[in-house]
C-alpha positions as CSV (number, residue, x, y, z in Angstrom):
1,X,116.9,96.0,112.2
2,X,114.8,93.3,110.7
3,X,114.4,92.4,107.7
4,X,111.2,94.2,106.9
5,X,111.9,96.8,110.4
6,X,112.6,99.8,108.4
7,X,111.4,103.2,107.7
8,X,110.3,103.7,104.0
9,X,110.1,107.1,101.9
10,X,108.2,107.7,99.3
11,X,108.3,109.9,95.5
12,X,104.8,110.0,95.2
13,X,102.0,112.6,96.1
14,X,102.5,115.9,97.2
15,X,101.0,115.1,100.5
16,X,103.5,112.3,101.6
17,X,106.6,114.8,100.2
18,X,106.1,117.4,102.2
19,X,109.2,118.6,104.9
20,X,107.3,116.6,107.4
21,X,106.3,113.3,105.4
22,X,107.1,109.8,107.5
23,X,108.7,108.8,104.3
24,X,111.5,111.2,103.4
25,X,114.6,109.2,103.7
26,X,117.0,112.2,105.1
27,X,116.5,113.0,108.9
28,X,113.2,114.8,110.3
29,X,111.5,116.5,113.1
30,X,110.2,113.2,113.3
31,X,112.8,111.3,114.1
32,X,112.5,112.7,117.5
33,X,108.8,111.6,117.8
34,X,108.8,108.0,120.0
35,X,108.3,105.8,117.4
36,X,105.8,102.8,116.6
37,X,105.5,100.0,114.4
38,X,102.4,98.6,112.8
39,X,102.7,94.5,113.5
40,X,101.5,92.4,110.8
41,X,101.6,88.4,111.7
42,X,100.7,86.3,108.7
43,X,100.1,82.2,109.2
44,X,102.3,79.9,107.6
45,X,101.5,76.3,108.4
46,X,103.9,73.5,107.3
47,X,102.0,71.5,105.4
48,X,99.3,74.1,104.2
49,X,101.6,77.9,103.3
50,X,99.3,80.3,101.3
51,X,100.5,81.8,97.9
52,X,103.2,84.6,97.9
53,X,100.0,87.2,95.9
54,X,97.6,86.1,98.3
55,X,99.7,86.9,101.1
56,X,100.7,90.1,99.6
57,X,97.2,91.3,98.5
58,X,96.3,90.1,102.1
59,X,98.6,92.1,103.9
60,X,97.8,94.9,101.6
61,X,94.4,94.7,102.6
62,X,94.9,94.7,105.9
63,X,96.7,97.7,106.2
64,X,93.7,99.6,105.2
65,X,91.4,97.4,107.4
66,X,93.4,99.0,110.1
67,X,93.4,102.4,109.2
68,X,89.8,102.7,108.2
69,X,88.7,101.1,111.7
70,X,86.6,103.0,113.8
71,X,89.1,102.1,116.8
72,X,91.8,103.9,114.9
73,X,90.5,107.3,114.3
74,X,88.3,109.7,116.5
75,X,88.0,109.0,120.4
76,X,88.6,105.0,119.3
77,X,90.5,102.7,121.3
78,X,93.5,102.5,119.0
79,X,93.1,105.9,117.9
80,X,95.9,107.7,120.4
81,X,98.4,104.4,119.2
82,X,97.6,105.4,115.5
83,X,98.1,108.7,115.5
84,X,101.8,108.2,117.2
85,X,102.7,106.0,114.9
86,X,101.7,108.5,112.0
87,X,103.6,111.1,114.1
88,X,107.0,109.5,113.8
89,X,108.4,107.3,110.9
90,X,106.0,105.0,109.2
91,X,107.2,101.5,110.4
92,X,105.5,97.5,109.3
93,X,107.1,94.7,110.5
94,X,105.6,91.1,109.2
95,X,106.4,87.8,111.5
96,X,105.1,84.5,111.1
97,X,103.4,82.0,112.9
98,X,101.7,78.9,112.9
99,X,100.0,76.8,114.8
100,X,99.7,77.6,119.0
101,X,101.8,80.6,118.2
102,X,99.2,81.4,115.8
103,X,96.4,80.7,118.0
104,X,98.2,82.7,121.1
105,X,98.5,85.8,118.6
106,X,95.3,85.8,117.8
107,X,94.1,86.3,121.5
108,X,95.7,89.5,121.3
109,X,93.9,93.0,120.1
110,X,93.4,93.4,116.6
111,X,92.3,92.1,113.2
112,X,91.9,88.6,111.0
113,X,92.1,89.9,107.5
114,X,91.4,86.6,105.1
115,X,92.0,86.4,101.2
116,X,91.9,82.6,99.3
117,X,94.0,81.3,101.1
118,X,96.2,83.6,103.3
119,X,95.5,84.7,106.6
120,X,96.8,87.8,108.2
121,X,96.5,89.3,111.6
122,X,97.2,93.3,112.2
123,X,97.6,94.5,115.2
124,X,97.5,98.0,116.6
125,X,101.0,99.9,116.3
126,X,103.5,99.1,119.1
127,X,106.1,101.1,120.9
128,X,109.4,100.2,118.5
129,X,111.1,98.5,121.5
130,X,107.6,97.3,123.7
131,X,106.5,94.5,121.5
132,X,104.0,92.2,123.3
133,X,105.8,88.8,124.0
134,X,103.3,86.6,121.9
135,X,104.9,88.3,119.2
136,X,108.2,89.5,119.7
137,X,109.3,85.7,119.2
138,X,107.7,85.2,116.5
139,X,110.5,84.9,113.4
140,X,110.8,87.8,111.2
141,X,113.8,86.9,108.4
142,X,113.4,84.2,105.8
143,X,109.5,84.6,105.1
144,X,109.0,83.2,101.4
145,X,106.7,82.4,99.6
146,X,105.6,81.1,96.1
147,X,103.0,81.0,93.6
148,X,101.5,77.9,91.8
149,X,103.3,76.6,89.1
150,X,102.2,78.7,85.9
151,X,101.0,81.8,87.9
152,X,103.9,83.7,87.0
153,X,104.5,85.3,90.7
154,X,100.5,87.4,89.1
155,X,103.3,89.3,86.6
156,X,102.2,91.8,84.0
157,X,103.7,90.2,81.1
158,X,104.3,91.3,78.1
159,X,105.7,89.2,75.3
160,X,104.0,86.0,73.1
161,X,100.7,85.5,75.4
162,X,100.1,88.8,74.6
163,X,98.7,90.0,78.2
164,X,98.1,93.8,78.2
165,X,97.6,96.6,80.4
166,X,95.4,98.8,79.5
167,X,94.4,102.5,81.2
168,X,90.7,103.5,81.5
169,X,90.7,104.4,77.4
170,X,91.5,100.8,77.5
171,X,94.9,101.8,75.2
172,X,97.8,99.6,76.5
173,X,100.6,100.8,78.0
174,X,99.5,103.3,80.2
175,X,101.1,103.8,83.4
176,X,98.5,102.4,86.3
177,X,96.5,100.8,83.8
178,X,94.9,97.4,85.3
179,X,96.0,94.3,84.2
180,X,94.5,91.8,82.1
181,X,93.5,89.4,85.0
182,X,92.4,92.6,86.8
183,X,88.5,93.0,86.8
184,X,87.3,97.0,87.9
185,X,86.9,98.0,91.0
186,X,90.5,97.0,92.0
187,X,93.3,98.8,93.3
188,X,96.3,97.9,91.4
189,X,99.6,97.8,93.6
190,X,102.7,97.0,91.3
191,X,105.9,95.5,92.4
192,X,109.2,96.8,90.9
193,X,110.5,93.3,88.7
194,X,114.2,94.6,89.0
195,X,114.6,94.4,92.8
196,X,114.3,91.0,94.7
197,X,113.2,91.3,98.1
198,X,112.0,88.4,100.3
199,X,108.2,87.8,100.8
200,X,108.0,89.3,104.0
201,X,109.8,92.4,103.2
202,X,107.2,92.4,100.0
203,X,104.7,92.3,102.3
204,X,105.5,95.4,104.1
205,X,106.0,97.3,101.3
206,X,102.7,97.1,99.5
207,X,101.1,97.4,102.9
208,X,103.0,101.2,102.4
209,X,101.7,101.3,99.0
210,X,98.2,100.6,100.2
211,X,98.5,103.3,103.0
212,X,99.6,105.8,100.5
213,X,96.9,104.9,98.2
214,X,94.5,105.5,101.3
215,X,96.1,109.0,102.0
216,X,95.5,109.5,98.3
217,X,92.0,109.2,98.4
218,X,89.0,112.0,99.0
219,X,86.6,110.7,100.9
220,X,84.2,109.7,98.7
221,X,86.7,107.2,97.0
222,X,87.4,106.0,100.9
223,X,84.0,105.0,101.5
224,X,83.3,103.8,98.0
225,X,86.4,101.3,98.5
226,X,85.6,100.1,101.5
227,X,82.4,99.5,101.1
228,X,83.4,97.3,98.1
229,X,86.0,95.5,100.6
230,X,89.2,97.4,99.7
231,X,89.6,95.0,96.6
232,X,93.2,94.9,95.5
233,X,95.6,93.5,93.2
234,X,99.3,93.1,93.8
235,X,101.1,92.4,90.1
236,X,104.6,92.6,89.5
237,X,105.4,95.4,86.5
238,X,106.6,94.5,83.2
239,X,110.1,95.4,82.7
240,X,109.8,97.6,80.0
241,X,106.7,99.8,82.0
242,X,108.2,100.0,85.3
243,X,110.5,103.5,84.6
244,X,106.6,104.9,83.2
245,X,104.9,103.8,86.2
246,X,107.5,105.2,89.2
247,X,107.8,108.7,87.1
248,X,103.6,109.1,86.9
249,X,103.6,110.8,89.8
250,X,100.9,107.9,91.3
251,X,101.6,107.0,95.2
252,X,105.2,105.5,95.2
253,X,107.2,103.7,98.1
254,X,110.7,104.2,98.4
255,X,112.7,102.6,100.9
256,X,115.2,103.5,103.0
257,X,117.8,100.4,102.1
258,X,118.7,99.6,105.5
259,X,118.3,96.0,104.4
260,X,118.1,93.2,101.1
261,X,118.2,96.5,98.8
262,X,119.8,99.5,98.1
263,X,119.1,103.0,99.7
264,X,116.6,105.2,97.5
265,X,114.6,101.6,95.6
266,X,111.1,102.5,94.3
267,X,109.7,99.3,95.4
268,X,106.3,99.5,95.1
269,X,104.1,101.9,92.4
270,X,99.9,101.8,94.1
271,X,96.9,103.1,91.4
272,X,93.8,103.8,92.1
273,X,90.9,101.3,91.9
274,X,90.0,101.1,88.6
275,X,86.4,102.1,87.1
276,X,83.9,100.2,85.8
């Protein structure tokens, strides 16, 4: 598999740990489901590569952009792809491409999510082995990325800058609290600092977190998100928080370790957009 082709399981709510949940590491009933991947292409030109937040908030995004489409639920055009990809294992592969690759990709079905600087195309899910050819040769393995000098990969820090994560008492410490740079309104999707994992593999996994945060939501906190533009935040955790934030029992991805890390990793801990 590639390096971010993998199913992913997940410790968090009750409704992705059911018998039946996509993200349960140990064999399913959906196993047996014909399985689809959700395509993610995000452009990297030469001379001009986004940040490694931007793209990860980006993708994040995006993943939601997709799901809340009106072509992906109901009697819409995607709908029939979406709903057998839910059926089986929960699958996001990210590729790159720039230039005409970029250009041919974007011809295909689907949807230019923006941020600063990043741009990232999602496409409806795929048959695991039918990939369209515009995008099965696009590479996979090696996507990284950095930050600007200074940005601190957007870390929650804790130490003699004093930034501090506050809950909605505004009390530091609390697990899910937003982080200092954080304004409300955001969705806060934290990255686990012990693990390293590639850009593109990060990619797909807070695009899981965002999904979960999604399934997480009533419907009033659907609309109210997206009609704010699914704001988001991807930070990583501060050492000493992350054991608090995977056991709050808030949306957690867990992968399956099939590659760069081990079987069983929380990777990714989502929270809810914060309130005004």
């Amino acid at each position: 598999m590639n390096s971010t082709d993998s199913p992913y399981g997940t410790g968090g709510p009750d409704t992705t740990r059911g018998p039946g949940s996509p993200f349960r590491q140990e064999p399913t009933p959906r196993d047996e489901a014909p399985q689809f991947v959700l395509p993610l292409v995000v452009r990297i030109e030469k001379n001009a590569p986004p940040s490694r937040t931007d793209a990860l908030e980006t993708a994040a995004r995006a993943v939601v952009v997709m799901l809340s489409d009106e072509r992906s639920s109901g009697d819409g055009e995607w709908a029939g792809r979406v709903r057998d990809w839910q059926d089986g294992r929960i699958r996001k592969v990210v590729r790159r491409a720039r230039g005409a690759e970029w250009r041919k990709a974007s011809e295909l079905p689907g949807i230019t999510v923006t941020g600063s600087g990043a741009e990232v195309r999602v496409f409806p899910p795929v048959p695991l082995d039918g990939w369209p050819r515009e995008l099965s040769k696009l590479q996979v393995s090696g996507t990284e990325l950095v930050d600007p000098e200074g940005a601190e990969d957007g870390a929650d820090t804790e130490g003699e800058e004093g930034t501090e994560v506050s809950g909605e008492t505004g009390e530091p410490g609390q697990p899910g609290g937003p982080a200092g740079d954080v304004g409300p309104g955001r969705a806060l999707i934290w990255l686990n600092p012990e693990l390293r994992m590639s850009t593109g593999k990060e990619m797909a996994q807070v695009g899981h977190g965002a999904q979960l945060l999604w399934w997480d939501m009533d419907e009033e906190e659907r609309a109210s998100w997206r009609e704010a533009g699914f704001p988001l935040a991807v930070r990583t955790a501060a050492a000493g928080r992350w054991a608090e934030l995977a056991a709050s029992g808030l949306p957690t991805v867990r992968d399956a370790g099939f590659t760069e890390i081990a079987p069983g990793s929380v990777t990714v801990v989502a929270d809810h957009p914060v309130r005004d």
